[in-house]
C-alpha positions in Angstrom: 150.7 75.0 62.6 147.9 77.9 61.7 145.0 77.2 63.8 143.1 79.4 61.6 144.3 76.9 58.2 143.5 73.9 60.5 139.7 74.6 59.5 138.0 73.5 56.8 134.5 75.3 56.4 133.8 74.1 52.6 134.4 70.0 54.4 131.8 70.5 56.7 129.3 72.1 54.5 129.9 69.5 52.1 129.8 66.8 54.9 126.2 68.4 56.4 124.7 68.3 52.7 126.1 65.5 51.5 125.0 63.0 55.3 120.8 64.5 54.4 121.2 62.3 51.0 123.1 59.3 52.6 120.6 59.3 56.0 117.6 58.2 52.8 119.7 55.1 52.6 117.9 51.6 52.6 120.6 50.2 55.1 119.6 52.6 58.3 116.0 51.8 59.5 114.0 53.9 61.5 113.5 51.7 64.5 110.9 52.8 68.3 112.2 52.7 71.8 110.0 49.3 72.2 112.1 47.6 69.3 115.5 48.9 70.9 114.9 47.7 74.2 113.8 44.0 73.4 117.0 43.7 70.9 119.6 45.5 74.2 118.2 43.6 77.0 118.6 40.3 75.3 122.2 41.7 75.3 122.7 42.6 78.9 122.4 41.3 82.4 119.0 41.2 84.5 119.3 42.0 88.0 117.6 40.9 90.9 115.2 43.8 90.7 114.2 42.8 87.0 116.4 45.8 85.8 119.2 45.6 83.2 122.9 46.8 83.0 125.7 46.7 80.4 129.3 46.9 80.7 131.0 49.5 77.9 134.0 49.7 77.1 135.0 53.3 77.5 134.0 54.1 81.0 133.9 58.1 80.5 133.9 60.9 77.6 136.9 61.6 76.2 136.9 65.4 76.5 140.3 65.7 75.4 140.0 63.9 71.8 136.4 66.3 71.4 136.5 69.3 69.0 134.6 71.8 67.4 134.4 72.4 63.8 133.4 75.7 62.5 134.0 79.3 62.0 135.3 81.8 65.0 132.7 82.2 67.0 132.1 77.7 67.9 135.9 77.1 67.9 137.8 75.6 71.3 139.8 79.1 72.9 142.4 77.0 73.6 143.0 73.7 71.7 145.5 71.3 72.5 148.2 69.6 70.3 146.0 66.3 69.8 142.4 68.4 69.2 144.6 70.8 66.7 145.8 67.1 65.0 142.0 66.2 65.2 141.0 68.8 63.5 143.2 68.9 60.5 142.3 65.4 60.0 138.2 66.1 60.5 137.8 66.0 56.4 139.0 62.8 55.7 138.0 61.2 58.8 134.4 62.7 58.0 134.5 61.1 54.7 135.2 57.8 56.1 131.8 58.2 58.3 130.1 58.9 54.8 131.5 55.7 53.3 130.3 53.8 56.5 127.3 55.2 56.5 126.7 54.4 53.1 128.1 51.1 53.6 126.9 49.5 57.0 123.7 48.5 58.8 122.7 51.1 61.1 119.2 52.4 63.4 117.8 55.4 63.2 116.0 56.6 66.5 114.1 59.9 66.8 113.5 61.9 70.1 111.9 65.0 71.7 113.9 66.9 74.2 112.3 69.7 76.3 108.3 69.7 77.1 107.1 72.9 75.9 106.3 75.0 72.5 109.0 77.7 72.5 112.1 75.1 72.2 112.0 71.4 72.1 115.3 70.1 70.2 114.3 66.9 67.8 117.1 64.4 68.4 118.2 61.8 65.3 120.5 59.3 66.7 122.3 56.7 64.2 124.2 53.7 65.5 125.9 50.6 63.8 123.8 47.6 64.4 126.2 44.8 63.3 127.3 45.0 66.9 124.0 43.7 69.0 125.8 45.6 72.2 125.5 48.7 70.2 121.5 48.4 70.8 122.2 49.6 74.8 123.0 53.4 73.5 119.8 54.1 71.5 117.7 52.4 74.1 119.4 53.9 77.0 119.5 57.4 75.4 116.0 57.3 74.1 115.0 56.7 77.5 116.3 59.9 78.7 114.6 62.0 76.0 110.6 62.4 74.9 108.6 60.5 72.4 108.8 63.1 69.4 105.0 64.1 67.8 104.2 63.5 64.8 103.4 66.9 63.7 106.2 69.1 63.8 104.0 72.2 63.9 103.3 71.5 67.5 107.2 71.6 68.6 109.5 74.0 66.6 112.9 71.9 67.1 115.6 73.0 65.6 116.4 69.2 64.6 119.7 67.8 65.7 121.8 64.5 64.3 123.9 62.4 66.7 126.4 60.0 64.4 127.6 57.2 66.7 130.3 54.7 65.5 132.0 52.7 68.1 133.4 50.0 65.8 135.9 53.1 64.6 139.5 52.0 65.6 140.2 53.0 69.1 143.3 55.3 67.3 141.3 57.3 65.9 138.9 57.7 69.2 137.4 61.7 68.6 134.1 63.2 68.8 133.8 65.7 66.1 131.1 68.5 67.2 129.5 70.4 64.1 127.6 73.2 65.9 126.5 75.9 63.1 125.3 72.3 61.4 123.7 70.8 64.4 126.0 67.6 63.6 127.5 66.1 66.5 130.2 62.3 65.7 131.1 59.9 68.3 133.8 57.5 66.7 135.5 54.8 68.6 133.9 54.9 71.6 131.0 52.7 73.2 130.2 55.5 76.1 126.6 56.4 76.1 127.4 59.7 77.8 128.7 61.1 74.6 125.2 60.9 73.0 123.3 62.6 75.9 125.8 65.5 76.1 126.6 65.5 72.1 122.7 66.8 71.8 122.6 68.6 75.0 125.6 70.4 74.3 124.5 71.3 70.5 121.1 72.3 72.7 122.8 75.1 75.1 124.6 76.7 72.1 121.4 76.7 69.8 119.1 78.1 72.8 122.0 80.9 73.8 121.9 81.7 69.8 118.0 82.3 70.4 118.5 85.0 73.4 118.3 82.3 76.0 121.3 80.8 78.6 122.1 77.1 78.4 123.0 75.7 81.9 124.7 73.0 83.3 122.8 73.4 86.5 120.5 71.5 88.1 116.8 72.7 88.9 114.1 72.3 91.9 111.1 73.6 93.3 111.0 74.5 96.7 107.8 75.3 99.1 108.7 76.3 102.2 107.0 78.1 105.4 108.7 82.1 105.4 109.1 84.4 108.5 105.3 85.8 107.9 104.2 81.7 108.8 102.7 81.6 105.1 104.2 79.2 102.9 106.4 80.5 100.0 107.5 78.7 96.7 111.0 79.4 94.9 113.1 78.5 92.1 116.3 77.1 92.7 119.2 76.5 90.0 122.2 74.5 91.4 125.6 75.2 89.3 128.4 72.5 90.6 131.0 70.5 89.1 131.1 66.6 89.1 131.3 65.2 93.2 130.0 68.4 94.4 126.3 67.8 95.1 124.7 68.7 92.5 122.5 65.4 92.0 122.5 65.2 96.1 120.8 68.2 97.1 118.8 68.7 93.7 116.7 65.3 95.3 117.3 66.0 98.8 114.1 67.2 101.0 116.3 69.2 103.5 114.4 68.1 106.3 111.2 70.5 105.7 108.4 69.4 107.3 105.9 68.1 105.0 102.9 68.2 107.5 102.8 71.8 107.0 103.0 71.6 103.2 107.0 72.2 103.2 108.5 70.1 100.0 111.0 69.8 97.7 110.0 68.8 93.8 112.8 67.7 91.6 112.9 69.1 88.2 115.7 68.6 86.2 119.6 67.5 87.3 121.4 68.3 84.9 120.8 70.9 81.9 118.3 73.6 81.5 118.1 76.9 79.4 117.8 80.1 81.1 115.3 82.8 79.9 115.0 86.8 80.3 111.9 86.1 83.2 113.6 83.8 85.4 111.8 80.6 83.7 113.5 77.9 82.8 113.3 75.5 80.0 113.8 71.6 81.3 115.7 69.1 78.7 115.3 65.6 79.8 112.3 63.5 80.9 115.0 61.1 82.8 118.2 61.0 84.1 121.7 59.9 83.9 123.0 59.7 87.4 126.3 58.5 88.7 125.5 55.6 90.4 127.9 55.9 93.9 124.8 56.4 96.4 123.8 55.5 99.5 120.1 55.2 100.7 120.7 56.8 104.1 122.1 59.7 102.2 120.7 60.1 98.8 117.1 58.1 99.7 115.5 59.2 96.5 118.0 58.6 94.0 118.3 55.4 95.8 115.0 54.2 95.7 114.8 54.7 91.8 118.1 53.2 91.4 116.9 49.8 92.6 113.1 50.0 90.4 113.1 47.6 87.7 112.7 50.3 85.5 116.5 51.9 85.8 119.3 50.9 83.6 122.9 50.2 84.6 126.1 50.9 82.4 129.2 50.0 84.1 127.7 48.9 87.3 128.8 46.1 89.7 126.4 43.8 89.1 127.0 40.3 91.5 126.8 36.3 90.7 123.6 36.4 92.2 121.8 39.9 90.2 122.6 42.2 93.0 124.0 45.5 91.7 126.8 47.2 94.2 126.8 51.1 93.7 129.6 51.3 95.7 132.0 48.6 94.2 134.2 50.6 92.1 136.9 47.7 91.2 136.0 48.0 87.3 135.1 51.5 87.1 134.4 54.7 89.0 132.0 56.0 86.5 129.5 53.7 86.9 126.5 55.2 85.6 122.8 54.3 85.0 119.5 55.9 83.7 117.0 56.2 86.1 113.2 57.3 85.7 112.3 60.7 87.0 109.1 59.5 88.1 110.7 56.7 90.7 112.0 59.4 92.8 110.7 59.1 96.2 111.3 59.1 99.7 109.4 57.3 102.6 107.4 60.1 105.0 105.7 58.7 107.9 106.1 55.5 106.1 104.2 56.0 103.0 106.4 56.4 99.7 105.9 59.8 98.4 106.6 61.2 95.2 109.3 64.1 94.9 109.4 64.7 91.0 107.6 68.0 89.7 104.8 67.3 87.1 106.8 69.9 85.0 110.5 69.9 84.2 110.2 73.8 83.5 110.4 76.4 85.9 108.0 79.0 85.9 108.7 82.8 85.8 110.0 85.0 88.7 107.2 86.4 88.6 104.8 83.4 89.4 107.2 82.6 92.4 108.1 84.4 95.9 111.9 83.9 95.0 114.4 82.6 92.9 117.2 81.7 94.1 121.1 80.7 91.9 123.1 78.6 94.3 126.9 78.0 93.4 128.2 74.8 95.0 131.8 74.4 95.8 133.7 71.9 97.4 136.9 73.1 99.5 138.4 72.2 102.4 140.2 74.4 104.0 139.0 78.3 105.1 135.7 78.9 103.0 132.3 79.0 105.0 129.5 76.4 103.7 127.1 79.2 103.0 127.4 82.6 101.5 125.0 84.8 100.6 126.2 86.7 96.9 125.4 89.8 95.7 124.6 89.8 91.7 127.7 91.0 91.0 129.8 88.1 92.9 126.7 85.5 91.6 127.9 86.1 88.1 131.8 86.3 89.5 130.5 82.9 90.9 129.8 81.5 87.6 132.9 83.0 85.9 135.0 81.0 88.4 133.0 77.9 88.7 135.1 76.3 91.2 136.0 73.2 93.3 138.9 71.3 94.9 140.3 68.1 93.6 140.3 65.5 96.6 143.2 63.9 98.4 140.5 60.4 98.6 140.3 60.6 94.4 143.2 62.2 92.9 146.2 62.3 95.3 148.6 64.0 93.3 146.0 66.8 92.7 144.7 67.5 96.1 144.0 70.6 97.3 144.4 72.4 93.4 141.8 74.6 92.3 139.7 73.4 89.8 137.9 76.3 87.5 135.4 75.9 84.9 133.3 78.4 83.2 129.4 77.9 84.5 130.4 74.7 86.3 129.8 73.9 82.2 133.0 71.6 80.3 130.4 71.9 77.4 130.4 75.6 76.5 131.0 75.8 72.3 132.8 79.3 71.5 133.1 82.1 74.0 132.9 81.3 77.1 132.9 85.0 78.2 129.6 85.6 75.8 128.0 82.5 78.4 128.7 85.0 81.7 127.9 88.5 79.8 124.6 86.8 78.9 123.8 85.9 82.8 124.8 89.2 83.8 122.4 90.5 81.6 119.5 88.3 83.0 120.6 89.0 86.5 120.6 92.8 86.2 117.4 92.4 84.7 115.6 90.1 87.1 117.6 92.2 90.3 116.2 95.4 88.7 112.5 94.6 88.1 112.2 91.9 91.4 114.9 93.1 93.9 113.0 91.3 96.9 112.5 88.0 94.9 116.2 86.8 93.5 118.8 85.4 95.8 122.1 84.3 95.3 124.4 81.6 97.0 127.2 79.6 97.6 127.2 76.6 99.4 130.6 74.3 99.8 129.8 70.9 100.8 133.4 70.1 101.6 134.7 71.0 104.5 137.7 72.6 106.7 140.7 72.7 108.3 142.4 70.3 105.6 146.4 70.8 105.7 148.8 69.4 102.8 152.4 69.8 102.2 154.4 68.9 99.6 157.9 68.0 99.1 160.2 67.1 96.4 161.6 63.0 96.8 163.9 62.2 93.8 163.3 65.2 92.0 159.3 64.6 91.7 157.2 66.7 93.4 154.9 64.8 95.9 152.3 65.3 98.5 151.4 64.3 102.6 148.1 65.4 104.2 149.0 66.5 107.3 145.6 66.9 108.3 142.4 65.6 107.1 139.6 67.8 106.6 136.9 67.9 109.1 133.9 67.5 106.2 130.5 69.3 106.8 128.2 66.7 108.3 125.3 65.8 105.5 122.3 67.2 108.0 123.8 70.5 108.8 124.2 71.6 104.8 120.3 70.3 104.8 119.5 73.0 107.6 121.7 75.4 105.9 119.4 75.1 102.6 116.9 75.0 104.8 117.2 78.0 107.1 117.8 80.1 103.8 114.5 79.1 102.4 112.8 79.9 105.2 114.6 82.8 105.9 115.9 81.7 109.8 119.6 82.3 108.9 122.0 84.6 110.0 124.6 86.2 108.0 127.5 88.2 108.8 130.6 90.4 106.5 133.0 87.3 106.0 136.6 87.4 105.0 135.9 86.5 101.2 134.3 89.6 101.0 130.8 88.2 100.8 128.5 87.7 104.0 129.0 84.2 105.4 126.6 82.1 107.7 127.2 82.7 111.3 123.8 80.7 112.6 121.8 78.1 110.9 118.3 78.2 112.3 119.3 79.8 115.5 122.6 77.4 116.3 125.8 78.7 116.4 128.4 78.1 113.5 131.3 79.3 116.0 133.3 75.7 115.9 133.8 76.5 112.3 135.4 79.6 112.2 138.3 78.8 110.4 140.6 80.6 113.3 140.1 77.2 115.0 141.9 75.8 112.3 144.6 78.1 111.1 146.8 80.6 111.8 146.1 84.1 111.1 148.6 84.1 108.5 148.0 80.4 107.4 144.4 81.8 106.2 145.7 85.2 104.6 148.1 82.6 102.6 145.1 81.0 101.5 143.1 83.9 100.4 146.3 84.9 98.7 146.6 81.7 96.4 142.6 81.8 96.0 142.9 85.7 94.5 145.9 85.1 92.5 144.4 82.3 90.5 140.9 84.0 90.4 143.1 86.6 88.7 144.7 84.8 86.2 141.6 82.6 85.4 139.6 86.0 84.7 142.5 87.1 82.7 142.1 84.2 80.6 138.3 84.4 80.0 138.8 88.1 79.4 140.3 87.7 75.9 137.1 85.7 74.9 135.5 89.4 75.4 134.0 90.0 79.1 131.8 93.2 79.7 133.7 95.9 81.6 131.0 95.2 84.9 132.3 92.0 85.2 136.1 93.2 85.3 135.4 95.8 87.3 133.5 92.9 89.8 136.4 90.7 89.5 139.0 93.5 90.4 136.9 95.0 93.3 136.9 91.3 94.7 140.7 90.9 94.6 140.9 93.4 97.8 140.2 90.7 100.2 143.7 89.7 99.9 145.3 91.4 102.4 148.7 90.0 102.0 152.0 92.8 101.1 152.0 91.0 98.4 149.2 91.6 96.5 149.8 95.1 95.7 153.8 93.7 94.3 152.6 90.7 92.2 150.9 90.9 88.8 150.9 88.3 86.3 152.5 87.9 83.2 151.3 86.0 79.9 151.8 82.5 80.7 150.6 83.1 84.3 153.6 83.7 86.3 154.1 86.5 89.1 156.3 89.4 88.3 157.0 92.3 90.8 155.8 95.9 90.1 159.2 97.2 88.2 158.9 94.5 85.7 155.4 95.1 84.5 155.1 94.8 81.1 151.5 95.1 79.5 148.7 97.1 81.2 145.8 95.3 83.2 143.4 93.8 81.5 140.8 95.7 84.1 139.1 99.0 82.1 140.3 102.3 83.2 137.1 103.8 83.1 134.5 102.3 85.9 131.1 101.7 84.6 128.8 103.5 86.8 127.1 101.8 89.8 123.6 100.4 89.7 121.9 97.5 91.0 124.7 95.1 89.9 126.9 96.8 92.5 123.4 96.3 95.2 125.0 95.1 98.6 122.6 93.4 100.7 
């Protein structure tokens, strides 16, 4: 099969011009968020704390069946057998979504996203109505957007359409993403999760097309009291994949002492768009949270979780309207949308509120620091803090990695997970998405080189050993030795110690500097000597570099700037191994020894010249 005959650019024009004429329709009504929510909660079940959940059917997105329909530039790098079926199919299946349209009752509701006048996204989402369960997705989507104004004048868009069709037979299950038409369709799945990233996906491409960086990264004001005794305020993004952290320690307070104005604001927990100062753009007013949390751990999350106002999907809800966040029997995505406002935590026992008035973040300039902070979760040699360098902050990025867990996905455990940004929702290059943040973090290193700081934090743990053995000709695996995870209140004083500036950092083995002492106490019991042979940990660093390697060989066709290559390669020296300088990789990712060398490296010959990208601290 062509790939490049697979697309049909005249089909989707046609579809996008054809879809403004058929929206007009006297069988889709315009309907409010009020109406919605009377017609969904008749349809669900009432807790005990006077909210409302749903069950769905489809429990998750379904990443795999999602494509993107387009010229070069929007198109998947690397699409599978079923999304290459998907898409040679798209015109007729997007002729059936005409037909339906035309054909079907179906609401019409209208949303804001963002809260500012440079770039606020006006969301159209259109659902079947025949189906009284199908009322849940508009009112729990809605709910996580703005109300829209009435004049347009006073928010630019650009104006996106969400087509959502669940009734579609579960055979022909895609999600059919129309970026350079700002048409996103859902078909044959119930999930609400496919609305909320359809537009915020469409919303990172359209804000990186207008010289900004779409983020999956969550985003937080911290104030906290620096060496000088004064307090300070920073910016903090948090990159992470799913069961990383990222929702944790976006809410967390990190133990800061609030009597001396110390504090942590929540801002946004999921998606935000970058700009050239340092600000950042927020998208939602409320979040979608996965709902597996524990009040002594996540306290705030909690305490909106249980407000009348949140909404369940896929939630064990008991006999008696008691919802269990921890009973996973019928899903492990339980999910629910909680109100950004509810976030609070209980100081000296009065409830306080944690949620910024803004969801933006404000320039570098306005702040003492901003700070990018990678989170990772391994469990086996890396150190839970390191401080990064611009250069490995965007390397960082590049890699976006985490573990798979022996707890969740036993025949995975202990492989290397590596997404681009943290981000599974980047349309087209995703070497543009890293060029574009090393621009803005040359920029911001070169005009505030006392105000950005970069991090890495890995809220794993160490000293995990797994072997694996073949058993009938399958391959199989046996932890040997659980991981010793880092205990919940010494990440807090890790965060906490580098906002205040009390942390010490030494050169690690990774090649960046590493945490030796958190507010004055001694890391020592986990160096990760006390857990492995010298050569166990070079074997590690080995694996770690070779697939950093290959990954960045990967993302490298998509068009990486020479910097980054150059960042990449200089990293690969911390494996120390006699192998490295033998092994090179071949096409489909394999080693091959020195003789057999076939094609050149994919790093530049020539070495860009140094500047403050190269800046060691």
């Amino acid at each position: 099969m062509n790939d490049e005959n697979i697309f049909d650019l005249k089909a989707y024009q046609k579809f996008a011009e054809e879809l403004k004429r058929v929206l007009q329709g006297p069988n889709i009504r315009t309907v409010s968020l009020k109406w919605l929510g009377s017609r969904a909660k008749d349809a669900g079940v009432k807790t005990k704390y006077g909210s409302y959940g749903w069950r769905a059917a489809i429990s998750s997105r379904i990443a795999p069946k999602t494509v993107y329909l387009g010229t070069e530039p929007v198109r998947l790098p690397n699409p599978s057998k079923e999304q290459k079926n998907i898409i040679s199919a798209a015109p007729e299946e997007l002729d059936k979504v005409l037909h339906l349209l035309r054909t079907m009752p179906f609401y019409h509701i209208r949303r804001r996203m963002g809260e500012n006048d440079v770039f606020n996204p006006i969301c159209h989402l259109i659902v079947p109505e025949a189906d009284m369960t199908n009322y849940r997705i508009g009112y729990m989507w809605g709910t996580t957007m703005f109300k829209p104004e009435n004049s347009p004048k006073k928010r630019p868009g650009p104006e996106f359409i969400m087509i959502h069709i669940p009734e579609e037979h579960p055979l022909k299950q895609q999600v059919l993403a129309i970026p350079e038409h700002n048409i996103n369709v859902a078909l044959g799945t119930d999930y609400m999760g496919e609305d909320k990233k359809g537009f915020l996906r469409q919303a990172m491409w359209a804000a990186d097309t207008k010289g900004m960086l779409g983020l999956h990264a969550g985003t937080k004001k911290v104030t906290a009291v620096g060496q000088d005794g004064k307090l300070k305020k920073y910016g903090v993004f948090l990159f992470g994949l799913t069961a990383t952290g990222k929702s944790t320690w976006s809410c967390h307070q990190l133990g800061l002492d609030h009597s001396k104005g110390e504090k942590t604001l929540v801002t946004q927990d999921d998606i935000c768009f970058l700009r050239k100062d340092g600000s950042a753009l927020g998208s939602e007013n409320n979040f979608f949270v996965k709902t597996d949390v524990e009040e002594k751990y996540q306290e705030a999350m909690y305490n909106a979780l249980i407000d009348k106002s949140a909404l369940y999907e896929n939630v064990m809800i008991k006999a008696n309207g008691e919802p269990d966040f921890l009973d996973e029997s019928l899903t492990a995505n339980g999910r629910a949308v909680i109100q950004r406002k509810k976030l609070q935590v209980k100081i000296d026992g009065k409830m306080v509120d944690i949620f910024s008035d803004s969801i933006n973040l404000p320039p570098i300039e306005e702040m003492d620091g901003l700070i990018f902070a990678f989170i990772t979760r391994r469990n086996t040699i890396m150190s839970f803090a390191q401080e990064l360098t611009p250069a490995q902050a965007v390397l960082a990025y590049l890699w976006g990695e985490s573990t798979h867990s022996y707890a969740s996905q036993p025949a995975k455990a202990g492989e290397t997970v590596r997404i681009v940004g943290t981000d599974p929702f980047i349309i087209g290059s995703r070497a543009k998405k890293v060029n574009r943040l090393y621009e803005i973090l040359m920029t911001l290193s070169s005009n505030h080189p006392d105000k950005l700081k970069c991090m890495q934090y890995n809220t794993g743990g160490m000293g995990e050993v797994i072997e694996t053995y073949e058993e009938n000709g399958t391959k199989k695996k046996k932890l040997v030795r659980k991981v010793k995870r880092i205990p919940i209140n010494l990440m807090a004083q890790i965060q906490r110690g580098d906002v205040r500036g009390t942390n010490t950092y030494e050169k690690g083995r990774l090649g960046t500097r590493q945490i030796v002492k958190a507010e004055g106490q001694n890391l020592d019991e986990w160096d990760p000597g006390k857990y492995y042979s010298e050569q166990e940990i070079q074997q590690y660093i080995h694996k770690l570099v070779l697939g950093r390697r290959q990954f960045t060989e990967e993302v490298a066709k998509e068009g990486l700037r020479d910097e980054v290559l150059w960042a990449a390669e200089r990293s690969f020296r911390i494996d120390k191994s006699e192998e490295r300088s033998k092994v090179y990789l071949n096409k489909e990712g394999g080693e091959k020894s020195e003789p057999e060398k076939e094609k050149k490296s994919f790093i530049p010959k020539t070495r860009p010249k140094r500047g403050g990208f190269w800046r060691s601290r």
